[in-house]
N, C-alpha and C positions, 0 to 999 in steps of 0.2 A: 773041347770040340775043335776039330780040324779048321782053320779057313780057308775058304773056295781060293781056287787058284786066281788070279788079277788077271782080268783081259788088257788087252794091249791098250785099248779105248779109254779104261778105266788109270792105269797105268802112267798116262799121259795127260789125264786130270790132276793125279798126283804129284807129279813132276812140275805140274804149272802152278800149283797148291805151296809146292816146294820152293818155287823159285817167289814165289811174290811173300811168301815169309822171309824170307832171306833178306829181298827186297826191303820189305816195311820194315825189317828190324836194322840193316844200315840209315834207312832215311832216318827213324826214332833218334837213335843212338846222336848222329849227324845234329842232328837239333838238337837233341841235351844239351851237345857239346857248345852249342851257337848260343843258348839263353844263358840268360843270369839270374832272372827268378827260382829260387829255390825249389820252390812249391813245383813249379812246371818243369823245371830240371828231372826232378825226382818222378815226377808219370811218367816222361818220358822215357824216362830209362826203365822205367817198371814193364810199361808198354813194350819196348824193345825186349827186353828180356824174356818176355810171353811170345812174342814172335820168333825168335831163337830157339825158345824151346819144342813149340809149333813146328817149327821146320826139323828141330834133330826126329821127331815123331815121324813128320815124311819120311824123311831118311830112313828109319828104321824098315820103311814095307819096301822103298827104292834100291834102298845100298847104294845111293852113289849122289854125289855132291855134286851143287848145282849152285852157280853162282849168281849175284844179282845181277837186275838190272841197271846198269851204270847210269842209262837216258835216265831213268825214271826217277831212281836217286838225285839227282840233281834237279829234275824238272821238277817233284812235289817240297824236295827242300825250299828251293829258290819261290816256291808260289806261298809256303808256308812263311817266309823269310818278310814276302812281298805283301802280302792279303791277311797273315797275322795265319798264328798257329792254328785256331780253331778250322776256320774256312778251308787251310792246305790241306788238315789230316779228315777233316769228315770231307771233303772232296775226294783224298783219296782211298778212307773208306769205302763209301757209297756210288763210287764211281769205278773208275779207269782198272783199278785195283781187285778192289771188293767182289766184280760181277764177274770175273772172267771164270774163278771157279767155282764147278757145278756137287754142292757136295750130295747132293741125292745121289746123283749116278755112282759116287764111292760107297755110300751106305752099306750095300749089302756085302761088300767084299773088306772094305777097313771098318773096324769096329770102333777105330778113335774118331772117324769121320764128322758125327753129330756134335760127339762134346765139341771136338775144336770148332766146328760151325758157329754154334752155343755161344761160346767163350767169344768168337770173333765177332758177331753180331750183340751180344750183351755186354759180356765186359769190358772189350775195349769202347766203344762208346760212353760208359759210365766214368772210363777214364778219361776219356775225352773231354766229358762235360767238367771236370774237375779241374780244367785248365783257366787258369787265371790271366784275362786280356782283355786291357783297357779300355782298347777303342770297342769292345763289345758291350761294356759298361756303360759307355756313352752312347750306344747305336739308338736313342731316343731323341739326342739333341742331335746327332747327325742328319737322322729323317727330319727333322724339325725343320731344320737349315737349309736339307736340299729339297723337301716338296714345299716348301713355300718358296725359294728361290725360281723351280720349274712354274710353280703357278701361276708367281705373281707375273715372272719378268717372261714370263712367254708370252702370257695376255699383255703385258704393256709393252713387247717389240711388235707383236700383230698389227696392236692398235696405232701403237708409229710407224709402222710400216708403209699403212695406206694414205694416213693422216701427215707425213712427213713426204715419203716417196725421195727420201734421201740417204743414200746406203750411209753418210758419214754422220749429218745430222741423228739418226737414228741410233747410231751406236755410241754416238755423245750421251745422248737421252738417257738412254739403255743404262750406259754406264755409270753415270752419275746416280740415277732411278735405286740401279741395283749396290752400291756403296754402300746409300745410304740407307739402304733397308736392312743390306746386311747388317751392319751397326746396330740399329734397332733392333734388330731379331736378335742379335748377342746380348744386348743389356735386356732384354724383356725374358730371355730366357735367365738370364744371371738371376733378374727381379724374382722370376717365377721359383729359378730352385731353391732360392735363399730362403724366401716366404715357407716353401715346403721341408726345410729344413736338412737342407742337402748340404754334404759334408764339402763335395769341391762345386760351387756354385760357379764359379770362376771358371775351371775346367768345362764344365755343359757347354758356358756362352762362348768358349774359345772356339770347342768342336761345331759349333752349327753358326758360328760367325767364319769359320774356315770352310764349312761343308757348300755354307750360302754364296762366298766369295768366288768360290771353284766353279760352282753350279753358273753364276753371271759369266764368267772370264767365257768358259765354255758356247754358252750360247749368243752371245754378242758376236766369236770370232765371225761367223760369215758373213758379217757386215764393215769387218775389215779386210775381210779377202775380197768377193763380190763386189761387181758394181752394180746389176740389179735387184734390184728391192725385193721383188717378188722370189727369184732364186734365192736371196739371202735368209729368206722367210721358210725358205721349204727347206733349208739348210739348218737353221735354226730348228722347227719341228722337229728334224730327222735325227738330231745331237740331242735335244731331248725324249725321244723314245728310245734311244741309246742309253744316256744314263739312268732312264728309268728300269732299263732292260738287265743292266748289266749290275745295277745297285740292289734292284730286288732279289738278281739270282744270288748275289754275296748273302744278302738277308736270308733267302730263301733255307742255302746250303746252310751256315755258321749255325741260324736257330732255330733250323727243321720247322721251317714257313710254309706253306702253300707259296707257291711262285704263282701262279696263274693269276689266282686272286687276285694276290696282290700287284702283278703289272699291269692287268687290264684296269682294274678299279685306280692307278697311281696315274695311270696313258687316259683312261676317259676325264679324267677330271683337270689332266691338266691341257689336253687337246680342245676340250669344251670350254674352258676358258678363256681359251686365245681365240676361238671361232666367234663368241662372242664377244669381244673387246675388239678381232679385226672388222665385227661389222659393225661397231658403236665409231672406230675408226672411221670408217665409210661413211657414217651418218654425219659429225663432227664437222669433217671436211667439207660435205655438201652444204652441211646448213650455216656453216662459217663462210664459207667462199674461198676458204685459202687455196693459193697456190703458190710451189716453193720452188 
């Protein structure tokens, strides 16, 4: 059976279909060559090789070669390099990549159009998920470390906030406050994995005594910039629905999360929090008599 002739429209879906295989299979390839893991070595270059062949398939209905994207190449290496393999390549699956081409509209004119759609939506994701990376291992004690760090130490700057009314005294507080919890929270998580009979226990309390320690540094700083208390507070707020924004979209993307969910229910609980510890602050102060 004849195939229809390709309209120009259609044509130009191919070409962008063409170019971003080309694409995906330098960026793959580009990371092979960057890891040392065996196991991830090897998808990658499987992956790439599926993408290359992907693209010579373009070519066959195009006849003409099409080179990558140089930006792109470097911008999903370096986020892959930066944020860990997982989060670069399903970002640039499911994102910037993935959505440009439309493969319904080729349907009726390339016949290989569905399978590769297929193939790009099933198989590489499966290859994907086959990628072996630590800190996604540990993304249990990372949330550990950072929504208790957002909870605790944003209800207790609140509460010293109004209770102190001292931008320096406060981030003393703050600071010392959040040390020594982080501490705690590394050994109590150490206690917990060992109890549950977890191979690196050690490793858990390292990641969410590091996750906890980042999470303090971060929200104390505007009471070392800042001189007023209340600025320094709404400063504070605003760096933690940052990293609660910016941490669940990593979560969201890496293990195919609800984002929504989970920011709004991580941003209500840790904002209610500090709303009431800065009005237990308030009460403290009045029924103490202090003034500083």
């Amino acid at each position: 059976m004849k195939e229809k002739p390709i309209p120009e429209e259609v044509r130009r879906e191919i070409l962008k279909a063409q170019k971003n295989e080309i694409t995906e299979h330098h960026i793959y390839g580009k990371l092979a060559q960057s890891v040392q893991e065996k196991k991830n070595k090897e998808v990658l270059k499987k992956i790439s090789g599926d993408e290359l062949k992907h693209y010579e398939i373009w070519k066959g209905y195009t006849k003409e070669e099409v080179k990558p994207s140089k930006w792109k190449i470097l911008k999903f290496f370096w986020i892959a390099k930066i944020f860990g393999l997982t989060f670069g390549l399903k970002l640039m699956e499911n994102g910037e990549l993935g959505a440009q081409v439309n493969y319904g509209a080729m349907s009726d004119y390339v016949k290989d159009a569905k399978k590769i759609a297929k193939e790009e939506d099933i198989h590489e994701k499966a290859l994907i998920d086959m990628i072996e990376e630590e800190k996604l291992d540990y993304v249990g004690s990372i949330v550990l470390g950072l929504n208790d760090a957002l909870v605790e130490l944003t209800g207790a700057l609140a509460g010293l906030t109004f209770a102190l009314q001292n931008t320096r005294l406060i981030a003393l507080a703050g600071l010392i406050t959040g040390i020594a919890a982080s501490f705690s929270m590394a050994a109590s998580e150490y206690l917990s994995q060992k109890a549950e009979g977890s191979e690196s226990p050690l490793k858990s309390s390292v990641y969410t005594g590091i996750a906890y320690i980042i999470t303090v540094v971060l929200l104390i700083l505007p009471y070392l910039i800042f001189n007023h208390f209340m600025i320094c507070l709404a400063g504070t707020l605003s760096i933690a629905i940052l990293i609660i924004f910016f941490f669940n979209y990593y979560i969201s993307v890496a293990k195919d999360l609800n984002f929504k969910e989970r920011f709004f229910e991580m941003a209500f609980i840790s904002l209610g929090v500090s709303a009431i510890t800065f009005l237990i602050g308030v009460l403290i102060r009045q029924f103490l008599g202090i003034e500083i």
